[in-house]
N, C-alpha and C positions, 0 to 999 in steps of 0.2 A: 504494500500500500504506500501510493509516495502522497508525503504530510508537509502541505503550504503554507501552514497556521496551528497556531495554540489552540485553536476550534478542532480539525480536523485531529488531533494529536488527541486531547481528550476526547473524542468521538471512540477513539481505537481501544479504550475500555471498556466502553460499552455491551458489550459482551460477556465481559467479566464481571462486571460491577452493576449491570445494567442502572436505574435509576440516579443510583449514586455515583457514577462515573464521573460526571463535571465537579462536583463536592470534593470527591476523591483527588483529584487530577489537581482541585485548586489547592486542596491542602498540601498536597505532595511540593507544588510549585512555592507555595508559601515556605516551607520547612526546609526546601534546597535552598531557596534565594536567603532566608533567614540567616542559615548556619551558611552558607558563601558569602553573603555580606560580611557577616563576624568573622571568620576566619582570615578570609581578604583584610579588611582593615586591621584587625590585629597584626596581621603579620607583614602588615607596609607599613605600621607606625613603628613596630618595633625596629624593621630596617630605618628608617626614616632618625627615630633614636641612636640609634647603633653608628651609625653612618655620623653622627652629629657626636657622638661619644657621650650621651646622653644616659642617664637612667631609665628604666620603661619602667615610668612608675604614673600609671591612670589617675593620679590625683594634680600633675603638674600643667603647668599650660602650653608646655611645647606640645604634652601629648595630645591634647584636647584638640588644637589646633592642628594638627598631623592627622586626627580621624575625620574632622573637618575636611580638609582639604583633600584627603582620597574620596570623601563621598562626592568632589564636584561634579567628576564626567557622569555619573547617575543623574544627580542636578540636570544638566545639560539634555541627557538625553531623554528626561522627563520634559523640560521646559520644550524644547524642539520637536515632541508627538515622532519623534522617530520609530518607526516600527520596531516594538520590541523583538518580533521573530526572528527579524533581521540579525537585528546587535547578537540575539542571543548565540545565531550560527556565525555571526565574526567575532564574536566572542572566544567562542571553540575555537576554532581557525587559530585564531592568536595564539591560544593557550597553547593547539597542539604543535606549532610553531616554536614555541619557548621551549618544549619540553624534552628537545634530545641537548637542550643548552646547559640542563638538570641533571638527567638521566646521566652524559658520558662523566661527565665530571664529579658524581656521584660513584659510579662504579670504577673509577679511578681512582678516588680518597679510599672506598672500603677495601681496596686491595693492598693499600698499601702499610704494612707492619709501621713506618714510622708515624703516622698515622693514627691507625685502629688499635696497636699494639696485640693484645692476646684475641680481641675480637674480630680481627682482621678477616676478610673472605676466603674460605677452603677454596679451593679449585672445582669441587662438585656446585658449592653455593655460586661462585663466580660464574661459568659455565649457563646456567641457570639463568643468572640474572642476567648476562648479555644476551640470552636468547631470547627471553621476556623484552628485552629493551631493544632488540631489533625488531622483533613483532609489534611493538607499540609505537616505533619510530616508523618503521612500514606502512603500518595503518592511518599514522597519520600524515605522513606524504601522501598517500591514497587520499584522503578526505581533505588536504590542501589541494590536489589535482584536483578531484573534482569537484571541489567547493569555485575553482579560477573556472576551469574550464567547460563546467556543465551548466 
């Protein structure tokens, strides 16, 4: 089934859920956007502190003004009526874009004994995890191609 809207997306429960599909669909939506908000903003004020050599301590006013200021492009893209469907799939796009910038350099530090020290990556766990991260760097080339070119 291909899905052009946040209508048609909660439509596709329907089935499961029948009656309570849209209810279901909006809570579900609420409870990711919820904990991604919070999670995002926590974790770009704390760089935002870090980065400034700051404390991350919620009671000061760099921090106050740090969560301030990550929520503008929301701001922006509520004031502008921009199609939220839109953002939501360049959103992705973006994220799946950042994410072999994470991923290599992640399984670069846990390989490394000076590093990880006793917790350092086995060769089976290694093995493992660059295969998982070539599948997910794969998939998301994929969904960057066709997100440009479909």
């Amino acid at each position: 089934m291909h899905v052009d809207s946040l209508e048609q997306a909660s439509a596709t429960l329907r089935p499961l859920a029948g009656h309570f599909a849209g209810f279901l669909f909006a809570l579900a939506l609420l409870a990711a956007g919820i904990s991604s908000s919070t999670t995002s903003s926590m974790a770009e004020v704390n760089v935002i502190t870090a980065f400034l050599g700051k404390p991350e301590d919620p009671k000061t006013l760099l921090y106050k003004i740090s969560a301030f200021i990550t929520a503008i492009p929301s701001f922006v893209i509520i004031l502008l009526k921009i199609d939220t469907f839109k953002i939501l799939i360049f959103s992705q796009v973006v994220l799946s874009i950042q994410l072999p910038f994470t991923l290599i350099p992640l399984l670069i530090l846990c390989r490394r004994r000076t590093v990880m020290g006793s917790f350092r990556s086995k060769s089976v766990e290694f093995v493992l995890a660059v295969a998982v991260s070539a599948v997910i760097i794969a998939l998301n080339v994929f969904l960057l191609y066709s997100t440009i070119f479909a």
